[in-house]
VOPAGU-2260 file (C-alpha; in pm, 1 decimal, decimal comma):
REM VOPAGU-2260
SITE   aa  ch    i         X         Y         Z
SITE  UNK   A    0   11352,2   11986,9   17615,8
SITE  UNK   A    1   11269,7   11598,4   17508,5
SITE  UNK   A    2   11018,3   11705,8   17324,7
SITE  UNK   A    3   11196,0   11955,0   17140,5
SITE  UNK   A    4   11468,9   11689,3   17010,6
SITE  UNK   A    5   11195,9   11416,4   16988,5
SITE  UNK   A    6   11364,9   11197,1   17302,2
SITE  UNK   A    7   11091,6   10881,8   17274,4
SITE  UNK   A    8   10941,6   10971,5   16988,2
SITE  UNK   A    9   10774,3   11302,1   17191,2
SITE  UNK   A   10   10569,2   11110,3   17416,3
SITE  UNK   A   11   10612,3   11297,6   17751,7
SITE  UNK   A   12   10487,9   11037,1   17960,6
SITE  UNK   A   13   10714,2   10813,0   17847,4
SITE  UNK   A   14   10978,3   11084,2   17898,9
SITE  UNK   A   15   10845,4   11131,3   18305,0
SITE  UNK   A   16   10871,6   10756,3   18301,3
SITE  UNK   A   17   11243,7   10763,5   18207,7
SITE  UNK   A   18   11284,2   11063,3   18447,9
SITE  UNK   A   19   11185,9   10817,4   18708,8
SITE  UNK   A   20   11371,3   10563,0   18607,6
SITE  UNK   A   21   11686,1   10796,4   18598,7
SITE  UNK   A   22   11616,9   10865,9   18986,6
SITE  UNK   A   23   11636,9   10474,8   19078,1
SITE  UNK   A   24   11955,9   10476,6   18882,5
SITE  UNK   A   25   12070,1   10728,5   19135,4
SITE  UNK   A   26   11919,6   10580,6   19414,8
SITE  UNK   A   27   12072,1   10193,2   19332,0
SITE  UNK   A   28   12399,5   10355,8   19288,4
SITE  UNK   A   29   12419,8   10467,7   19611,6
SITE  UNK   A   30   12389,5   10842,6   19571,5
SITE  UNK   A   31   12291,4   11022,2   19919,1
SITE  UNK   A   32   11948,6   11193,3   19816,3
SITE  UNK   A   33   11919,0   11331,4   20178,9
SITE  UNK   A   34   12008,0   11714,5   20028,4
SITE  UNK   A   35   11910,4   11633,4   19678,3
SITE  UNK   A   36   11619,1   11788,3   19492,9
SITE  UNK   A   37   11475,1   11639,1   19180,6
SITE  UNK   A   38   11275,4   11901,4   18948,8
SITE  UNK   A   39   11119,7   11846,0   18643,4
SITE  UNK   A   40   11206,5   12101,5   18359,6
SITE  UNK   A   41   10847,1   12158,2   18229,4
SITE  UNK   A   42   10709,1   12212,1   18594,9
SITE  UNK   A   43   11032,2   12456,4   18698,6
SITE  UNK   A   44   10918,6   12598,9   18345,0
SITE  UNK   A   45   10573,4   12664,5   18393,1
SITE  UNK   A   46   10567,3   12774,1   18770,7
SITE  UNK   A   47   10858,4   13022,6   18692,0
SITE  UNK   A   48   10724,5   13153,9   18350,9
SITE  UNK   A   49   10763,6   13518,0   18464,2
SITE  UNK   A   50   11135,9   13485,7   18513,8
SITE  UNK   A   51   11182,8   13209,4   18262,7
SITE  UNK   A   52   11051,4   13344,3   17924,9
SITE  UNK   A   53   11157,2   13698,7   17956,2
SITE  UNK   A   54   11518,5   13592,3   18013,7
SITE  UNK   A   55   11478,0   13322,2   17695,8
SITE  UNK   A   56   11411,6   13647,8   17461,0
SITE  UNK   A   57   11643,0   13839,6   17617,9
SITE  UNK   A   58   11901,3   13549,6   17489,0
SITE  UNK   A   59   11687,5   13522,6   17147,6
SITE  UNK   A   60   11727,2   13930,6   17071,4
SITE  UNK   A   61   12088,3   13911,1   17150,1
SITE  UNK   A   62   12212,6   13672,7   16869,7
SITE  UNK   A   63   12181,7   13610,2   16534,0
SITE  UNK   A   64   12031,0   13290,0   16378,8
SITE  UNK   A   65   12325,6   13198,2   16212,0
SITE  UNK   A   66   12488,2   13196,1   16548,9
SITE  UNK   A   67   12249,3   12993,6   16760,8
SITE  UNK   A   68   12222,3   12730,0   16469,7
SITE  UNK   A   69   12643,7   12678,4   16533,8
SITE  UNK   A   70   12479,3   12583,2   16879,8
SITE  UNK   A   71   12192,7   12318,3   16717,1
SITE  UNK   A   72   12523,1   12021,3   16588,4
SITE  UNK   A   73   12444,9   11952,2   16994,3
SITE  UNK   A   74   12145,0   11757,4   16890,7
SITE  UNK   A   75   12319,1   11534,6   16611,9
SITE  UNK   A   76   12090,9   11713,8   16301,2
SITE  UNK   A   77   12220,7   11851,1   16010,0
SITE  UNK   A   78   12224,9   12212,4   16006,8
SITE  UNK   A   79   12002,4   12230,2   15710,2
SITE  UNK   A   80   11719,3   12012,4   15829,6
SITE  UNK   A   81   11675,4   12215,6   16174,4
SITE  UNK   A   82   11273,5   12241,5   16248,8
SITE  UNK   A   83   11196,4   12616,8   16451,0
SITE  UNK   A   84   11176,2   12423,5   16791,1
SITE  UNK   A   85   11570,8   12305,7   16761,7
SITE  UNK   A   86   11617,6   12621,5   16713,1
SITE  UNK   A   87   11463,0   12702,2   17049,4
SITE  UNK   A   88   11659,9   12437,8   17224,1
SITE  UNK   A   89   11984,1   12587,9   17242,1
SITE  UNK   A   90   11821,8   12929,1   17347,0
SITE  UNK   A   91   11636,9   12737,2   17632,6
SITE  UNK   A   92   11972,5   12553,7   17728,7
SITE  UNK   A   93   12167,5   12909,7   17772,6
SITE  UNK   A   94   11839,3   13036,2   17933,9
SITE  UNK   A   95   11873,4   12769,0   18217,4
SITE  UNK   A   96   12271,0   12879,3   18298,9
SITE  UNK   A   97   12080,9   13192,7   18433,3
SITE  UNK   A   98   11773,3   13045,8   18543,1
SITE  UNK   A   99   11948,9   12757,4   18760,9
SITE  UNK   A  100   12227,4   13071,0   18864,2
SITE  UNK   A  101   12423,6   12784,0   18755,5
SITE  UNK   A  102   12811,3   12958,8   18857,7
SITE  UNK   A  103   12974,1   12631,1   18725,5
SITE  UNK   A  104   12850,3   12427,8   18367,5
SITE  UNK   A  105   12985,4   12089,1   18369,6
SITE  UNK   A  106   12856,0   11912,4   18110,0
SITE  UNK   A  107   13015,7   11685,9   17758,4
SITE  UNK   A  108   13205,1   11881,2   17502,7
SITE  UNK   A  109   12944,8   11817,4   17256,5
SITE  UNK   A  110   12717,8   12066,5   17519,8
SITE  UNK   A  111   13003,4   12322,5   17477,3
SITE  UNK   A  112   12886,5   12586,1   17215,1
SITE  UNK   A  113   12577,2   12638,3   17401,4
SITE  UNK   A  114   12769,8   12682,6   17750,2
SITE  UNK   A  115   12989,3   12947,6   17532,9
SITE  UNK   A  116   12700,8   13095,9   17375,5
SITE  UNK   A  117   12574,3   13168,0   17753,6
SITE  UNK   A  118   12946,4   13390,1   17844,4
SITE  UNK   A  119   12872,7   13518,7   17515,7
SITE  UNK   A  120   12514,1   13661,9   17647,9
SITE  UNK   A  121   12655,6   13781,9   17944,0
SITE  UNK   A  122   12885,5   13985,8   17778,9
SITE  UNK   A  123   12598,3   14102,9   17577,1
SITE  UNK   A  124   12368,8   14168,3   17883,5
SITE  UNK   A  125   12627,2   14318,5   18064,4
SITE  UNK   A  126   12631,6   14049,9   18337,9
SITE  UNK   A  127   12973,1   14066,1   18515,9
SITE  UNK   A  128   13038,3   13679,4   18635,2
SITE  UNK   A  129   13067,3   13442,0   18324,0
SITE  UNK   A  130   12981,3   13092,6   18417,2
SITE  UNK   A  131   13283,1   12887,3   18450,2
SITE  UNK   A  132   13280,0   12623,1   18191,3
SITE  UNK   A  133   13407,6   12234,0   18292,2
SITE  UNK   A  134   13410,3   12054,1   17963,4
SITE  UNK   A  135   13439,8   11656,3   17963,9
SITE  UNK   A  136   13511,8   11441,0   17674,9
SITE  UNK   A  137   13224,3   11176,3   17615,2
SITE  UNK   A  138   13310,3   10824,4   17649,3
SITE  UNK   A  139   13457,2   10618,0   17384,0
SITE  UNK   A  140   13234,5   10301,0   17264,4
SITE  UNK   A  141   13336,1   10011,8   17352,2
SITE  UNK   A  142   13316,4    9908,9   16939,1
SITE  UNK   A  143   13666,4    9943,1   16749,9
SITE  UNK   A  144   13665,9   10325,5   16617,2
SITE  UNK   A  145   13370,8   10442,4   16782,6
SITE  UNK   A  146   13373,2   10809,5   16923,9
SITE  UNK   A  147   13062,4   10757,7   17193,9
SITE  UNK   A  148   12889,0   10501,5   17352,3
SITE  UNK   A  149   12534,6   10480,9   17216,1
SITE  UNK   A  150   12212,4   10369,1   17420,9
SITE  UNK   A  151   12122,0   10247,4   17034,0
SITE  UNK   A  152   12351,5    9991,4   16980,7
SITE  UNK   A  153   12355,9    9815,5   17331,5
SITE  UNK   A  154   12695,5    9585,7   17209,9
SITE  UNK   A  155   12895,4    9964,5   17220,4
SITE  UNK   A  156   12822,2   10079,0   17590,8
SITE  UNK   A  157   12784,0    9948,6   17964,9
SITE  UNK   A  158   12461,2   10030,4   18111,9
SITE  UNK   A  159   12400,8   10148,0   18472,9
SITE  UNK   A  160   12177,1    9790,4   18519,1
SITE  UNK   A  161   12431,7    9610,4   18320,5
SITE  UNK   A  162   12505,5    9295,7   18516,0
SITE  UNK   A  163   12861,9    9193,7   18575,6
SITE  UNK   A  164   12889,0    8952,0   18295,4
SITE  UNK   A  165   12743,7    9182,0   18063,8
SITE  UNK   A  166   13022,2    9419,2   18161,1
SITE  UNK   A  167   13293,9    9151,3   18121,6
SITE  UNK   A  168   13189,4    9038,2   17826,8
């Protein structure tokens, strides 16, 4: 999926690398890993192709383009400039409500047209329980008028190895 939106320029080992970093962030903030299973997308992906593709074209056949690029504003590009692979990303997100038998989606409202697109596909498909979607709002930068906090402009959010003073500041 970071490839697909070009998260660090496309490099996937620099991708891993923040996957790993993401972990310690977990780890530093105390989270109890003792039940806790970290998977990487591409290796879930690749190991589980059988299940995982068919079930992405299954989506794909079921919906129009013009509906699954209502799903691509996720990835902050204009509708008009969308390359085939954004395309795919929204597919592959819905895909992964079904392959994860995710029963709850809790993600950002910005993530919410893809979670509806997947109750949309199981009405399609017949499926009989919807995921339950938990949307939460994203949180406001810290910059007068600002909508998000962005990793981009490091004066507009607090970062997980912020120190204090950088928080009080």
């Amino acid at each position: 999926f970071a490839l697909m939106n070009d998260k660090m320029g496309g490099d996937l080992d620099k991708i891993k690398t923040v996957g790993h970093y993401l972990i310690e962030v977990w780890k530093a903030a105390g989270m109890d890993l003792t039940n806790v299973v970290f998977k990487w997308a591409s290796e879930e992906i690749t190991n589980h192709a059988d299940k995982y593709w068919p079930t992405m074209l299954d989506v794909a056949r079921r919906f129009n383009i013009t509906r699954i690029k209502k799903c691509c504003q996720i990835m902050g590009r204009l509708e008009g400039n969308l390359t085939a692979a954004q395309i795919l990303y929204p597919l592959m997100q819905c895909t992964d409500v079904f392959f994860l038998k995710a029963d709850i989606c809790q993600l950002g409202v910005d993530q919410r047209k893809v979670n509806m697109l997947a109750r949309e596909y199981c009405e399609a498909a017949k499926i009989k329980n919807k995921p339950i979607i938990l949307s939460h709002h994203m949180l406001y930068g810290l910059k007068a008028g600002q909508e998000k906090m962005s990793k981009s402009d490091p004066d507009s959010a607090v970062f997980m190895e912020d120190a204090a003073e950088d928080v009080e500041r």
